[in-house]
C-alpha positions as CSV (number, residue, x, y, z in Angstrom):
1,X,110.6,128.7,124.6
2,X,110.7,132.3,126.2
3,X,113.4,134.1,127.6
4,X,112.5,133.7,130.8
5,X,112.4,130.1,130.9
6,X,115.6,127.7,132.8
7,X,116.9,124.8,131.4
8,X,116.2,121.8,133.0
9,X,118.1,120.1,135.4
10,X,118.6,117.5,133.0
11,X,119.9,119.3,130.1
12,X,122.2,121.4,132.9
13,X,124.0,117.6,134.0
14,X,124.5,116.6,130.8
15,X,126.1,120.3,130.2
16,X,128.3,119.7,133.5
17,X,129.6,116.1,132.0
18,X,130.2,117.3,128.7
19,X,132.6,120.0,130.3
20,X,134.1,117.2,132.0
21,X,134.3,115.3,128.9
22,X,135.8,117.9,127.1
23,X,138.5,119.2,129.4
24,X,139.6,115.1,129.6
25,X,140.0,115.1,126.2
26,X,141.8,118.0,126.4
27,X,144.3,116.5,128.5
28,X,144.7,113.5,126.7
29,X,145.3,115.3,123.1
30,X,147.5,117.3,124.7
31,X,149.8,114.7,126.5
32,X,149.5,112.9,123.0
33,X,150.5,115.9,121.3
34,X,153.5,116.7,123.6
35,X,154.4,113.2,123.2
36,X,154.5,113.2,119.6
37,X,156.9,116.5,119.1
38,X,159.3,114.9,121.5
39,X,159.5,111.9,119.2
40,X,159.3,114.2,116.0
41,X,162.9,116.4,117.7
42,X,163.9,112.7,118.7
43,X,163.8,111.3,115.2
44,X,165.5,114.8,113.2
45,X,167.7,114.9,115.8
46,X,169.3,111.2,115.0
47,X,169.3,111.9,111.4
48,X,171.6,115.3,112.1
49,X,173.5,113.1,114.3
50,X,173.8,110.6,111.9
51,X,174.8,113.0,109.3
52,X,177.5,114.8,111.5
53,X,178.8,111.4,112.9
54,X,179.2,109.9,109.3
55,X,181.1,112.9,108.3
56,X,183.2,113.0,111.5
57,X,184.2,109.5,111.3
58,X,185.5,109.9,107.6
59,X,187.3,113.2,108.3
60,X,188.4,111.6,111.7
61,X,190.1,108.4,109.8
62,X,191.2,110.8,107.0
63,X,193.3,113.3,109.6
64,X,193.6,111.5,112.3
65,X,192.6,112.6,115.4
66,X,192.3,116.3,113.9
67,X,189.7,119.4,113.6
68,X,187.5,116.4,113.1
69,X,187.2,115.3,115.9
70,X,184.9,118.1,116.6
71,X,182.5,116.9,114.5
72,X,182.5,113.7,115.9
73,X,181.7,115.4,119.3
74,X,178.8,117.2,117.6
75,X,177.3,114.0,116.1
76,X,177.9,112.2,119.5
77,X,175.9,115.2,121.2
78,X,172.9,115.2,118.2
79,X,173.1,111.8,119.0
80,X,172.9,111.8,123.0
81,X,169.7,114.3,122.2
82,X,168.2,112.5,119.7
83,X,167.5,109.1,121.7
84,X,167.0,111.0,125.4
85,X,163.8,112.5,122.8
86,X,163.3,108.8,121.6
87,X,163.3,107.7,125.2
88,X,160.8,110.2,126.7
89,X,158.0,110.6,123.8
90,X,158.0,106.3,124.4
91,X,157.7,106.8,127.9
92,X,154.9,109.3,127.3
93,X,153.2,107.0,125.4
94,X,153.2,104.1,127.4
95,X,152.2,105.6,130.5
96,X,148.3,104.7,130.9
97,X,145.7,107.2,129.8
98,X,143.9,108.7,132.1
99,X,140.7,107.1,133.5
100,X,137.4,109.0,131.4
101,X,135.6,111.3,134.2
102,X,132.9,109.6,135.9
103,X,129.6,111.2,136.0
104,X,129.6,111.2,140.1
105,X,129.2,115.1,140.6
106,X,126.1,114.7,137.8
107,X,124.8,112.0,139.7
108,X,124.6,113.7,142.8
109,X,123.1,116.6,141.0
110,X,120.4,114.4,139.7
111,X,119.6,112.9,142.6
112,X,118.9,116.2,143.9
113,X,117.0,117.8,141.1
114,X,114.5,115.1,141.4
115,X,114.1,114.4,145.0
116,X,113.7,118.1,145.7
117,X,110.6,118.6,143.8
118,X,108.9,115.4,145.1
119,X,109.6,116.9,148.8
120,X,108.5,120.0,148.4
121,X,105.3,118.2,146.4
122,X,104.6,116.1,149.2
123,X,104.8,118.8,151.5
124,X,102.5,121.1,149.9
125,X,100.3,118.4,149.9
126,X,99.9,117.8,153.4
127,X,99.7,121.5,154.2
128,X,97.2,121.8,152.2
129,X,95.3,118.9,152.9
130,X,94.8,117.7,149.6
131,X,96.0,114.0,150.9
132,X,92.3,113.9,152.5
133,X,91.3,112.7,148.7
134,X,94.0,110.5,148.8
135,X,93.3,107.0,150.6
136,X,95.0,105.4,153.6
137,X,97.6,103.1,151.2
138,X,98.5,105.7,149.1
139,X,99.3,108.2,152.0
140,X,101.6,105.4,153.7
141,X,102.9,104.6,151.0
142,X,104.0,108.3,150.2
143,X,105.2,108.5,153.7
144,X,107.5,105.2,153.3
145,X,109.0,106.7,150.0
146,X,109.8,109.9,151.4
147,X,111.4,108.0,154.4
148,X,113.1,105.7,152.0
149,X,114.8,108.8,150.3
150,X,116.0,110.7,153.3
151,X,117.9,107.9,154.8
152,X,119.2,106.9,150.9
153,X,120.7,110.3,151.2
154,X,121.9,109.9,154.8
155,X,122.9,106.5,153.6
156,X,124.9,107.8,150.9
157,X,126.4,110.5,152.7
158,X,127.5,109.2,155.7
159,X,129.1,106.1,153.9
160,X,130.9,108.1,152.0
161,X,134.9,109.2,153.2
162,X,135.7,112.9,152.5
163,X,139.5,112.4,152.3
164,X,138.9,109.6,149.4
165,X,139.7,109.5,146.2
166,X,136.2,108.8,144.3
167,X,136.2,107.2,140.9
């Protein structure tokens, strides 16, 4: 292959998906990963809180409603942080993942890729009048396919909404 040359249409769609492959996974690991730390501070966080609160309610039976009863308000706080964490890494989790990128933009980009060169084929040919080799069938039969894939397109187009979410 020289320098010169493009890469196919083909090979440039399947480019386009995987960068809309990749950039969904991206989001997903990261929402995982996010996820995960808040669990990780969740879970440390009740063991410090279990930790203070242990020794707060030992020190808070031993004295009585003394300087322990600072610690108690420590552990009650490591505590209070510890299962908001718990709370939202689970609710992170259990949300549904997002859906995996449809290849609707590469679609469209196919479509075009190929129906441009058979257009402009079948429009050289007539100019140049190389259809006069070609019989009677095969010229209406060009004409019904090239009909066929305008008003696909128009068909396509037009039955589409703008202000729609597409899938």
């Amino acid at each position: 292959m020289g320098a010169h040359t493009r890469p196919s249409s083909l090979s440039l769609i399947l480019r386009s998906y995987l960068a809309d492959l990749r950039q969904w996974i991206g989001h997903l690991a990261t929402g995982y990963a996010l996820a995960c730390g808040l669990m990780l501070v969740g879970a440390v966080s009740l063991l410090i809180a279990t930790g203070v609160a242990v020794a707060a309610g030992f020190h808070a039976l031993e004295v009585r409603y003394g300087i322990w009863i600072g610690y108690a308000v420590v552990g009650g706080a490591f505590l209070l942080l510890g299962l908001a964490g718990l709370v939202a890494g689970r609710m992170l989790l259990a949300r549904p993942p997002p859906a995996v990128p449809r290849p609707s933009r590469q679609a469209d980009m196919l479509k075009r890729s190929i129906a441009v060169p058979v257009a402009a084929r079948l429009i050289a040919i007539s100019r140049t009048g190389a259809t006069a080799r070609a019989d009677v069938t095969t010229r209406a039969l060009a004409a019904g396919a090239a009909v066929m894939l305008v008003g696909w397109f128009a068909g396509s187009r037009l039955g589409r909404r703008h202000d729609a979410v597409q899938d």
